[in-house]
Gaussian input, Z-matrix of N, CA and C with variables (Angstrom, degrees):
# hf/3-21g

backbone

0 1
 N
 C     1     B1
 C     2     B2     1     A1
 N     3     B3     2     A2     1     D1
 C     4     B4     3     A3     2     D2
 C     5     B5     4     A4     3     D3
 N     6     B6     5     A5     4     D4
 C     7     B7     6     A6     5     D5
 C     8     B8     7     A7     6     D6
 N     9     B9     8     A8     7     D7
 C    10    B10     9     A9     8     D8
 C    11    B11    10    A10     9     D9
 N    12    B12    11    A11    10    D10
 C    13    B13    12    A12    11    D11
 C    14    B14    13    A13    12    D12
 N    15    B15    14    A14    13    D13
 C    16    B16    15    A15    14    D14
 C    17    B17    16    A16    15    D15
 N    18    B18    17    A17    16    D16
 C    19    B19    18    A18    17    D17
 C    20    B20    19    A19    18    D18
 N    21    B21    20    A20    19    D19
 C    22    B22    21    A21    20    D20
 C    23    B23    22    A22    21    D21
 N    24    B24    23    A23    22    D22
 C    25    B25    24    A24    23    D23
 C    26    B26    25    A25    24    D24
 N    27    B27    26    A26    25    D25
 C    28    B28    27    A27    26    D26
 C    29    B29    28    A28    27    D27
 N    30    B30    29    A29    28    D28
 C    31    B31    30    A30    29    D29
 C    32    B32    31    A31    30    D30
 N    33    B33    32    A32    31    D31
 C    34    B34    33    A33    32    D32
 C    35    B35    34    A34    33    D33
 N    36    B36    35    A35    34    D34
 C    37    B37    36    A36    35    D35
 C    38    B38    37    A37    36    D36
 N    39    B39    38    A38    37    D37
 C    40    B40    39    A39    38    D38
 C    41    B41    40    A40    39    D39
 N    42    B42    41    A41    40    D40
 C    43    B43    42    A42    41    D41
 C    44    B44    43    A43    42    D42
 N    45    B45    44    A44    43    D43
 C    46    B46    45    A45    44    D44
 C    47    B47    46    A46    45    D45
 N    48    B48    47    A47    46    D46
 C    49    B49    48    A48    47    D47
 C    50    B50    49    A49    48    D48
 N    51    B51    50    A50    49    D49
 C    52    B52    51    A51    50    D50
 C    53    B53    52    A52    51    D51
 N    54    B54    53    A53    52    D52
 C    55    B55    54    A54    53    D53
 C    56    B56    55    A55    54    D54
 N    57    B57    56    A56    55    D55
 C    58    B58    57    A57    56    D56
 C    59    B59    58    A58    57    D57
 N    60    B60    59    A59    58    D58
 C    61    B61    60    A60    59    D59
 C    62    B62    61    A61    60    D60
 N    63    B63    62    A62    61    D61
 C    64    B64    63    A63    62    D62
 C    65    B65    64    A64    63    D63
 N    66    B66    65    A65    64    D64
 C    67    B67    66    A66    65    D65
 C    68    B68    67    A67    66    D66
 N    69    B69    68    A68    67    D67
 C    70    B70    69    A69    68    D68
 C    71    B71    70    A70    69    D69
 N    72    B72    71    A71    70    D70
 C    73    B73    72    A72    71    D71
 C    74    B74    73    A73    72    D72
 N    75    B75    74    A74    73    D73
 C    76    B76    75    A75    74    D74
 C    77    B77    76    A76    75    D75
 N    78    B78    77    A77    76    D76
 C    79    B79    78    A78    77    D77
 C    80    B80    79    A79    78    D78
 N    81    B81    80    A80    79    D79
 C    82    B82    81    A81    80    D80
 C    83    B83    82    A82    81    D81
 N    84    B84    83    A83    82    D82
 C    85    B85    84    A84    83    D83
 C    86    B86    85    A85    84    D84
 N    87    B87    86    A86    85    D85
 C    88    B88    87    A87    86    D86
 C    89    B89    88    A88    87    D87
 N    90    B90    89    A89    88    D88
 C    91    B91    90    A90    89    D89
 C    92    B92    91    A91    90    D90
 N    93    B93    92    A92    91    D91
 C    94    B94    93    A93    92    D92
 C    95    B95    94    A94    93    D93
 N    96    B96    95    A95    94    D94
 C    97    B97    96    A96    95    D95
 C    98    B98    97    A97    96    D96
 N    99    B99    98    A98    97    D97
 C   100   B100    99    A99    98    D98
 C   101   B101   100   A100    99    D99
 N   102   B102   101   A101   100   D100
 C   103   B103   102   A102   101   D101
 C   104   B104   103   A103   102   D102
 N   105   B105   104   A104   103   D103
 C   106   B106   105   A105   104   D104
 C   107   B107   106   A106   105   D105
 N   108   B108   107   A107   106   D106
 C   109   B109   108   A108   107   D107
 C   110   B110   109   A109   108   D108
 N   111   B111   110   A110   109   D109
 C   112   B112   111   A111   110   D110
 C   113   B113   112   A112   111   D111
 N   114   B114   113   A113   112   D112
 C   115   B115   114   A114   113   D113
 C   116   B116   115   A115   114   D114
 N   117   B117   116   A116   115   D115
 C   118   B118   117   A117   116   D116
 C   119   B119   118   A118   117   D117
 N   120   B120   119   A119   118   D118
 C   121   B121   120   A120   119   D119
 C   122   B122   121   A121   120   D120
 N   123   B123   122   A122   121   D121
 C   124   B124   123   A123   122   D122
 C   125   B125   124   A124   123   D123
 N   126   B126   125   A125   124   D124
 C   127   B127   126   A126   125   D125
 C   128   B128   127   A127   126   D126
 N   129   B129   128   A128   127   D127
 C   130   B130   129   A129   128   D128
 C   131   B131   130   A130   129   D129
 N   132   B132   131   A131   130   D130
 C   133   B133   132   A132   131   D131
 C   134   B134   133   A133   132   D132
 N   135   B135   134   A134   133   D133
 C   136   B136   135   A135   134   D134
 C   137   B137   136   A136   135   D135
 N   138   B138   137   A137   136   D136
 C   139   B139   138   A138   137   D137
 C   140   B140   139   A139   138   D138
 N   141   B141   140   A140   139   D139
 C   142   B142   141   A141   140   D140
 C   143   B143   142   A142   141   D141
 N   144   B144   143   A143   142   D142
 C   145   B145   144   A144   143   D143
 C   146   B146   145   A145   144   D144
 N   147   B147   146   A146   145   D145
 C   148   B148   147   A147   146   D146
 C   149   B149   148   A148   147   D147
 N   150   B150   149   A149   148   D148
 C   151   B151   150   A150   149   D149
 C   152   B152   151   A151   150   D150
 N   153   B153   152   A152   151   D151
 C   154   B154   153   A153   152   D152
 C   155   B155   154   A154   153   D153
 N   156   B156   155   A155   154   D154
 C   157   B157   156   A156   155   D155
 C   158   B158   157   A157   156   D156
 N   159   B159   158   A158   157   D157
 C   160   B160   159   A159   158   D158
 C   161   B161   160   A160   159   D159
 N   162   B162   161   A161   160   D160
 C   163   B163   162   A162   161   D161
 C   164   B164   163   A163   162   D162
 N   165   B165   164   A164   163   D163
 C   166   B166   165   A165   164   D164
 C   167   B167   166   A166   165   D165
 N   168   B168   167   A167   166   D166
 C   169   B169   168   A168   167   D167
 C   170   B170   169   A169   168   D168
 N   171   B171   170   A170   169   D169
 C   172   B172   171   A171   170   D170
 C   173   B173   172   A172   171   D171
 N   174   B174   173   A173   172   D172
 C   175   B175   174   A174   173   D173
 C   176   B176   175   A175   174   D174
 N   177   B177   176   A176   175   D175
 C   178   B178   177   A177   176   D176
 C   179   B179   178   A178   177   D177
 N   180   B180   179   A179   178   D178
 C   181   B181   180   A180   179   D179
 C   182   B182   181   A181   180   D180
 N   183   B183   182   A182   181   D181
 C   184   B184   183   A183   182   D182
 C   185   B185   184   A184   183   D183
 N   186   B186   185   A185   184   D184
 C   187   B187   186   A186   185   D185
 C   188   B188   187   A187   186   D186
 N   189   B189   188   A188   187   D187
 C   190   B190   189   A189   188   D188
 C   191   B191   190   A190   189   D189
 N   192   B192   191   A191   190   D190
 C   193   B193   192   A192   191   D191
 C   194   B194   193   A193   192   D192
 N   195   B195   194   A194   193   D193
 C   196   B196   195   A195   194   D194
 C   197   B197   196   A196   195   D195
 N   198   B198   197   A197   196   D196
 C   199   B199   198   A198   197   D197
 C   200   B200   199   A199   198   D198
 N   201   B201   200   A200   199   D199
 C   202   B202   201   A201   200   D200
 C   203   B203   202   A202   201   D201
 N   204   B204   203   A203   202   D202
 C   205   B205   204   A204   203   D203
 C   206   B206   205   A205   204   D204
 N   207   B207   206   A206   205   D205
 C   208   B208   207   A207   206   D206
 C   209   B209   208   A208   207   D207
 N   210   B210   209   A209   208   D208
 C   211   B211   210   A210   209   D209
 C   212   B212   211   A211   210   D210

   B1=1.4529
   B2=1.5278
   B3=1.2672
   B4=1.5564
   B5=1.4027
   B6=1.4386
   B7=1.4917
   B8=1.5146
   B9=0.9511
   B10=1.5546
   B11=2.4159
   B12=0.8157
   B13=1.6377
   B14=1.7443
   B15=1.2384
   B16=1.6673
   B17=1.7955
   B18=1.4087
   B19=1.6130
   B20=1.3244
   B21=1.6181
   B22=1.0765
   B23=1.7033
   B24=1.0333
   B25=1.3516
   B26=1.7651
   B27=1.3623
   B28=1.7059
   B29=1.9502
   B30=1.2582
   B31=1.6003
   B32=1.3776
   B33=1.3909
   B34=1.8265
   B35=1.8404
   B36=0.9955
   B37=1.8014
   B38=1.1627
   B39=1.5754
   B40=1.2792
   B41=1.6656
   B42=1.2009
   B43=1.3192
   B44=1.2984
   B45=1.1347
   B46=2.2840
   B47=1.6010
   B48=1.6144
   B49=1.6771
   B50=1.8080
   B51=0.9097
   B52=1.7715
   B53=1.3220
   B54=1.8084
   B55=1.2846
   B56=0.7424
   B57=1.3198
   B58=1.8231
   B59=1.1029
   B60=1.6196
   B61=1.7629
   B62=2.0495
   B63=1.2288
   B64=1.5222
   B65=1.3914
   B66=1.2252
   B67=1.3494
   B68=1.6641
   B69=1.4597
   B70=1.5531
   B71=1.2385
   B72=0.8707
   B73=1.5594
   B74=1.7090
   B75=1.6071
   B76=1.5954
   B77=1.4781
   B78=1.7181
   B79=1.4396
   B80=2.1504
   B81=1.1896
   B82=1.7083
   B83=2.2607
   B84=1.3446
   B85=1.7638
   B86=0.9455
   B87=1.3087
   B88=1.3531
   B89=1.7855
   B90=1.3416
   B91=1.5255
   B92=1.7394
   B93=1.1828
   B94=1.7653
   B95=1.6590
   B96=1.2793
   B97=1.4989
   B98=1.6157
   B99=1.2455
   B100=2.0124
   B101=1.2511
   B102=1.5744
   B103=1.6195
   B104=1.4571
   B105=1.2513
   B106=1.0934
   B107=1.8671
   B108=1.5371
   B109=1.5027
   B110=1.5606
   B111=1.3901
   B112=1.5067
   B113=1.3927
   B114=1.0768
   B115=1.7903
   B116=1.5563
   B117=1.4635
   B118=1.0056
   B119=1.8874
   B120=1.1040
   B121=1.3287
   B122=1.6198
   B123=1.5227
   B124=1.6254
   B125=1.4036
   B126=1.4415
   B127=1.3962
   B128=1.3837
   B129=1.6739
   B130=0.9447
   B131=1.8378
   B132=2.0356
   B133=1.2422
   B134=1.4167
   B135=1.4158
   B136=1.5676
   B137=1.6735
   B138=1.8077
   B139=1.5410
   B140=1.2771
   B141=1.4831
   B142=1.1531
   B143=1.7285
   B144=1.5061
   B145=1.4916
   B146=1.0443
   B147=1.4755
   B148=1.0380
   B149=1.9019
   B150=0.9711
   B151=1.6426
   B152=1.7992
   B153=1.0951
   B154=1.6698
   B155=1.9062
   B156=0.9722
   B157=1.1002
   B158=1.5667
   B159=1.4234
   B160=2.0178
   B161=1.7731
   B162=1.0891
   B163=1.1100
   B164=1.9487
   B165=1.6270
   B166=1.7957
   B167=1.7417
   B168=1.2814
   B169=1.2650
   B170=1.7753
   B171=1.1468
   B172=1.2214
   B173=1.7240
   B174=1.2222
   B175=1.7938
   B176=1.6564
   B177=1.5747
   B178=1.7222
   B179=1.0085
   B180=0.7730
   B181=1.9334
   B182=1.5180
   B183=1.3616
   B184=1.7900
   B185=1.6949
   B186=1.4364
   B187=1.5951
   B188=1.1958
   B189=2.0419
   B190=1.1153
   B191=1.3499
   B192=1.3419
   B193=1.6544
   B194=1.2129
   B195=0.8355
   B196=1.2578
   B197=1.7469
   B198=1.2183
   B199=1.2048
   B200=1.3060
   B201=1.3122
   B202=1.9267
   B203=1.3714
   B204=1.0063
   B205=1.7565
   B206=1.5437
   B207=1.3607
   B208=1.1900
   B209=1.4829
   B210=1.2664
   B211=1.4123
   B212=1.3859
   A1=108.66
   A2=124.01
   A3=123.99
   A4=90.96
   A5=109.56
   A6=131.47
   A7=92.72
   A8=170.19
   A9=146.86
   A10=79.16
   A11=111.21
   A12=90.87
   A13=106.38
   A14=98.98
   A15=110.73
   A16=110.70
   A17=86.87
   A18=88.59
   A19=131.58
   A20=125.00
   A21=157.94
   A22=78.84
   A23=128.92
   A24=137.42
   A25=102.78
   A26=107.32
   A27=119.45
   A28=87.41
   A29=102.90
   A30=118.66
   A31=102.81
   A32=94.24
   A33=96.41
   A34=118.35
   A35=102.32
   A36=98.51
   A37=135.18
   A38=118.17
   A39=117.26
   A40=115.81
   A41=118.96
   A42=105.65
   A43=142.89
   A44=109.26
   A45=110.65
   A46=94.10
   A47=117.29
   A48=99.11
   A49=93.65
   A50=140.25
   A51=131.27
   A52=85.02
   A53=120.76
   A54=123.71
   A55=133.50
   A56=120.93
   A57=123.50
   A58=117.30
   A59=116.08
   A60=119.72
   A61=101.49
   A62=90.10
   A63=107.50
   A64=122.95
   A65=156.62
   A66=164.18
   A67=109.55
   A68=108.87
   A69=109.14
   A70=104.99
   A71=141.37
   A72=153.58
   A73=110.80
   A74=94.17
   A75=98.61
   A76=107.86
   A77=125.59
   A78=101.02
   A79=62.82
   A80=86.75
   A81=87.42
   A82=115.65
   A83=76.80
   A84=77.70
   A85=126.63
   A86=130.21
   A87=136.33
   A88=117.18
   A89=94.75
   A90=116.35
   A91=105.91
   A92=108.41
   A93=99.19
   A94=79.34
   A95=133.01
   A96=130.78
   A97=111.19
   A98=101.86
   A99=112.82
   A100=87.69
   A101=117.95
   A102=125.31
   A103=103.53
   A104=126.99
   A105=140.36
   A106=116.34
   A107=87.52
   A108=114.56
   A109=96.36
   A110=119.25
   A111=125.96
   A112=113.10
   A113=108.18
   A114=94.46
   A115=129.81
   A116=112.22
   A117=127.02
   A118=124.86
   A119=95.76
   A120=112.58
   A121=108.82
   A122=103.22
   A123=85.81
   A124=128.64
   A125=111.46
   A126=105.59
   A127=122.15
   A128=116.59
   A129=126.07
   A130=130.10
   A131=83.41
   A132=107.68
   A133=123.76
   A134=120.53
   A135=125.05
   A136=109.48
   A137=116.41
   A138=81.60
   A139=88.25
   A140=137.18
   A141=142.92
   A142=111.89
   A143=113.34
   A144=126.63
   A145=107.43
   A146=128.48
   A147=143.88
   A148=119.11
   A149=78.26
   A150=107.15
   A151=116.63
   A152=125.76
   A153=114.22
   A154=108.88
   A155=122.55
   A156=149.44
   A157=91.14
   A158=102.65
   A159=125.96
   A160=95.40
   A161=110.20
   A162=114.01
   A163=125.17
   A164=77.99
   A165=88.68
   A166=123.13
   A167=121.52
   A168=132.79
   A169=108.99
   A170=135.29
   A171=139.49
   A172=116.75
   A173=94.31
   A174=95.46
   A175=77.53
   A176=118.04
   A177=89.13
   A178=130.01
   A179=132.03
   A180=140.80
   A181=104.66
   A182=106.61
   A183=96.49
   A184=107.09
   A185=110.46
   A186=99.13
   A187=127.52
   A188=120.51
   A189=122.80
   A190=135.00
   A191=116.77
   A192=115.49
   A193=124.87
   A194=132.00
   A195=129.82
   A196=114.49
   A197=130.08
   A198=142.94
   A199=103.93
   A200=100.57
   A201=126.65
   A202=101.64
   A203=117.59
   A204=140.54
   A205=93.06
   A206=150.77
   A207=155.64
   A208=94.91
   A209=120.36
   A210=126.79
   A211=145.01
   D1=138.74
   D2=-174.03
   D3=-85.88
   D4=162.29
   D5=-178.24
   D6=-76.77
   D7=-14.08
   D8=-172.15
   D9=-102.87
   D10=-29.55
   D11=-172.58
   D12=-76.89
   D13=-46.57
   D14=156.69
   D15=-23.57
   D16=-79.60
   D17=173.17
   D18=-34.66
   D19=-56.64
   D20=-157.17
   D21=-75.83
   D22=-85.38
   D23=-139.64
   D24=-75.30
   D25=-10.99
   D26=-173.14
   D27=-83.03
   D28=-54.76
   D29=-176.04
   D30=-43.33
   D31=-80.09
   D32=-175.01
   D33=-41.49
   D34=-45.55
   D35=161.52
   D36=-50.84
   D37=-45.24
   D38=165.85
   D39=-65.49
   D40=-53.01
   D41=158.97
   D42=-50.81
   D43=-26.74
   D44=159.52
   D45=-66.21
   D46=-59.20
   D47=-156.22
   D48=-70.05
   D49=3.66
   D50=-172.21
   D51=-83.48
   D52=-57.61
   D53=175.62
   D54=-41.73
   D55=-28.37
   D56=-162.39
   D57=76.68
   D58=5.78
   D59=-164.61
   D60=-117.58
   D61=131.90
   D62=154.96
   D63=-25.67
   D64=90.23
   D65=177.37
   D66=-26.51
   D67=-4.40
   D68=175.80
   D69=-109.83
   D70=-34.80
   D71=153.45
   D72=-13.82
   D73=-55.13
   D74=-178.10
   D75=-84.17
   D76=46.17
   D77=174.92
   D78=-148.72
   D79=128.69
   D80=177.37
   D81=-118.03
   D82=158.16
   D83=172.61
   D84=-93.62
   D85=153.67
   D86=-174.34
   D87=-28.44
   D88=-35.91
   D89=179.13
   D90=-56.39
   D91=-22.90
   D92=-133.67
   D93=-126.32
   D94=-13.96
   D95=-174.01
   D96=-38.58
   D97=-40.91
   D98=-160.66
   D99=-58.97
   D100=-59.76
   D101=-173.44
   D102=-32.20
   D103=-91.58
   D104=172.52
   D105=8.89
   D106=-68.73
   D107=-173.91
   D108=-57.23
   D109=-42.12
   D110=-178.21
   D111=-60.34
   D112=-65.15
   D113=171.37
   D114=-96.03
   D115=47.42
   D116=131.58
   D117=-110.99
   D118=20.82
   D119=164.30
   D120=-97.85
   D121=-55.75
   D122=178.62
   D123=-99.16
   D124=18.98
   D125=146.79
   D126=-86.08
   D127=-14.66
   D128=-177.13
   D129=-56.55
   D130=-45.50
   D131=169.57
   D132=-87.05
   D133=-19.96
   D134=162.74
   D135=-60.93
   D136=-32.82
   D137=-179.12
   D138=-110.56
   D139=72.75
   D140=143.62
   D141=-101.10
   D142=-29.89
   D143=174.67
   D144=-59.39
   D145=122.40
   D146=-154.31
   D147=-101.62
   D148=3.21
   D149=-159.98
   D150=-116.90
   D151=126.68
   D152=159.26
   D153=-58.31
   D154=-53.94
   D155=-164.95
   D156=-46.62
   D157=-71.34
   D158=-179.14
   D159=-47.95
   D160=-54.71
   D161=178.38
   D162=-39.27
   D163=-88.14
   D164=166.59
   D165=-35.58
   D166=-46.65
   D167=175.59
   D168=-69.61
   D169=-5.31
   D170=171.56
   D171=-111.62
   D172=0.96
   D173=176.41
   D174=-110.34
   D175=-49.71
   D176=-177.27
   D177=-80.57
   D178=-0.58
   D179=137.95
   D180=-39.60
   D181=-67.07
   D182=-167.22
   D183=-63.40
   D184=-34.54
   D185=-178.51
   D186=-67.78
   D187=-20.81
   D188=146.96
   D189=-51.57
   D190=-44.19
   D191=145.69
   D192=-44.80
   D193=-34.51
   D194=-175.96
   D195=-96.36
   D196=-23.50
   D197=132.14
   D198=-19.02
   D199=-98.73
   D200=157.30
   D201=19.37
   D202=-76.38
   D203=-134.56
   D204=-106.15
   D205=-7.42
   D206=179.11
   D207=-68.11
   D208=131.17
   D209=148.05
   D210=-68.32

């Protein structure tokens, strides 16, 4: 493996385990592209909040959704 794929592939790992997500997760199917696009929207807009405050209140928003949606 060349050292820049090394890199690449050292990277992408730390980012699934930062995630909490499976290292296959981050390579998606045709199916799953929109997703993708979706949460780079709301990280997009989380570091647009300018605020800790803006902040905190928008992760507890999403965890109430996600509450929400528990069966």
């Amino acid at each position: 493996m060349s050292k820049d794929l090394d890199y690449k592939s050292s990277r992408l790992s730390a980012i699934a385990q930062t995630l909490g997500l499976p290292i296959d997760q981050l390579f998606l199917g045709g199916d799953k592209i929109d997703g993708l696009f979706d949460v780079h929207e709301c990280i997009r807009l989380y570091l647009a909040i300018q605020t800790e405050d803006g902040r905190r209140r928008a992760i507890d928003f999403l965890r109430q959704i996600v509450d929400d949606e528990q069966p």
